[in-house]
N, C-alpha and C positions, 0 to 999 in steps of 0.2 A: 447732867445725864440722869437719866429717869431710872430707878429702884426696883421697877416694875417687874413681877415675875411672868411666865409665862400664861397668854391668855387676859393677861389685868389691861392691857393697854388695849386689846381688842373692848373691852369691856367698859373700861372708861372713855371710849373712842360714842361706842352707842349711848352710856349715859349720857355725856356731856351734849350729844348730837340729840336728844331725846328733853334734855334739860332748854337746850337752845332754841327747839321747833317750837314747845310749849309757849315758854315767853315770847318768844316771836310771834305767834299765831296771837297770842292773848291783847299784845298792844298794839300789832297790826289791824286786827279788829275794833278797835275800841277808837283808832286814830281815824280808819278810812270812815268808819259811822261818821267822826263829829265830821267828818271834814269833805266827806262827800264824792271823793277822789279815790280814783282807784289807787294800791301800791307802789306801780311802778310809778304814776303819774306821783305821789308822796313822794319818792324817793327821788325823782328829778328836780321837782319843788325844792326839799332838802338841800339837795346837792348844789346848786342855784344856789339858793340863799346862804348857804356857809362859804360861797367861792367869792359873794360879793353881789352877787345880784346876775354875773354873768360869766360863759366860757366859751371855749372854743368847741363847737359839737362832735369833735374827736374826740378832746380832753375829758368832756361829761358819758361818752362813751365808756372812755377808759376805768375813768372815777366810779361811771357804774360797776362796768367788767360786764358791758354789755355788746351785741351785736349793730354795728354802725344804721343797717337798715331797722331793725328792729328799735331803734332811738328814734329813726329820721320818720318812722309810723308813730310811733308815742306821740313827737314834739309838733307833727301836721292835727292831731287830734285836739292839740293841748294847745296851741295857738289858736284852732279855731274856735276856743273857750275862753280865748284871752285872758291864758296864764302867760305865755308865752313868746315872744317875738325871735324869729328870724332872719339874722341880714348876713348877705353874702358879703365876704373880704377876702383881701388878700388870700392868697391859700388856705379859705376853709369857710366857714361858718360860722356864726357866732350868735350862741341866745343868750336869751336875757329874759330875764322875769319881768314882766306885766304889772303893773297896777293890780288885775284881779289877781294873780298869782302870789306876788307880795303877801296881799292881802289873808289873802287864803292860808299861806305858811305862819305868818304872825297870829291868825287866832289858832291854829291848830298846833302849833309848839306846846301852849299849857297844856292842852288833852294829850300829846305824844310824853310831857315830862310827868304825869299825874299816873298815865298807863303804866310807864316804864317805872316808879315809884312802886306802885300797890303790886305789878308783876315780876320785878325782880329786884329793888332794892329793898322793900319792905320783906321781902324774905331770906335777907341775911341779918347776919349776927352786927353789931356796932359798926365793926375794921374791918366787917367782909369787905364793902364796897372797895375802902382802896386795897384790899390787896386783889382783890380781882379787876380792878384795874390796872395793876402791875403785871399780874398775868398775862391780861389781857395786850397790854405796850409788848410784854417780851414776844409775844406768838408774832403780832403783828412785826413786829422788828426782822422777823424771818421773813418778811412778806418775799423778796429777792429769793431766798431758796427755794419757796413756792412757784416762783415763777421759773426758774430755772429746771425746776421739777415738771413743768407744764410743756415747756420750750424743750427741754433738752440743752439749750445753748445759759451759758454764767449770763450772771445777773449783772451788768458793769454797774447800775446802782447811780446814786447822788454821788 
C-alpha cells in the first residue's frame, strides 16, 4: 500500500503519464521513420511477430485492446501491402504475417531496441532498468482489477 499523502498520487499519476507520453512519442517516431509504417500498422506487426507469426483476429483485437472493426480496417489496408494475409476458419479469422511484413518487423526491431535504449534505458541509473521492470510486472499483474474496473463484473482470470 502506497505512503502517499494527500494530492502526491494525483501528482505522480500526471508525472509518470507525462514521463510515459515523452518516451512513447520519442521512439514511436524514430521506429515509424526507419520503418515506414504507421503505429498501429507497428504495433500489429509486433504483435504478430511475438505470437509466432499468427492469431486469431479477435485475439489480436484483444492483445491490442482494440475495436474488432477498427482492426478488420487496419488488416484490409495492411494485406493490401502484403504484410498481412487473411483466412477464414472455423469460428473466426486468422492472420498471419507475410513475407513483406516478416520482413519489415525483423529490420525494424534494431531501430525500436536502439530508440527504446537512448530514450529510456540510457536514462536510468545501472538497476534502474530492472527495478522498473518489476514495477512494471507488479502493475501489469493487476491487469484483472483493471479490467474488472472497466467491466464492473470480477476478473475469473487464468
Amino acid at each position: 500500500m502506497s505512503t502517499l499523502g494527500p494530492g502526491e498520487a494525483t501528482e505522480l499519476w500526471l508525472r509518470w503519464k507525462r514521463a510515459h507520453e515523452m518516451v512513447r512519442a520519442a521512439v514511436i517516431a524514430e521506429t515509424t521513420a526507419a520503418s515506414g509504417v504507421s503505429e498501429p500498422e507497428l504495433g500489429v506487426l509486433v504483435c504478430l511477430h511475438e505470437s509466432g507469426g499468427s492469431l486469431r483476429q479477435n485475439a489480436l483485437a484483444a492483445a491490442l485492446g482494440w475495436d474488432r472493426t477498427r482492426l478488420s480496417h487496419l488488416l484490409t489496408r495492411m494485406a493490401d501491402r502484403g504484410y498481412v494475409a487473411r483466412d477464414k476458419v472455423p469460428n473466426g479469422v486468422e492472420v498471419a504475417l507475410c513475407p513483406a511484413g516478416s520482413h519489415l518487423i525483423d529490420a525494424t526491431l534494431p531501430t525500436l531496441e536502439m530508440a527504446t535504449r537512448r530514450h529510456l534505458l540510457d536514462r536510468l541509473g545501472p538497476d534502474d532498468a530492472k527495478t522498473l521492470k518489476a514495477l512494471i510486472d507488479g502493475l501489469l499483474s493487476g491487469e484483472g482489477v483493471a479490467a474488472e474496473a472497466k467491466t464492473g463484473a470480477p476478473n475469473a482470470g487464468p
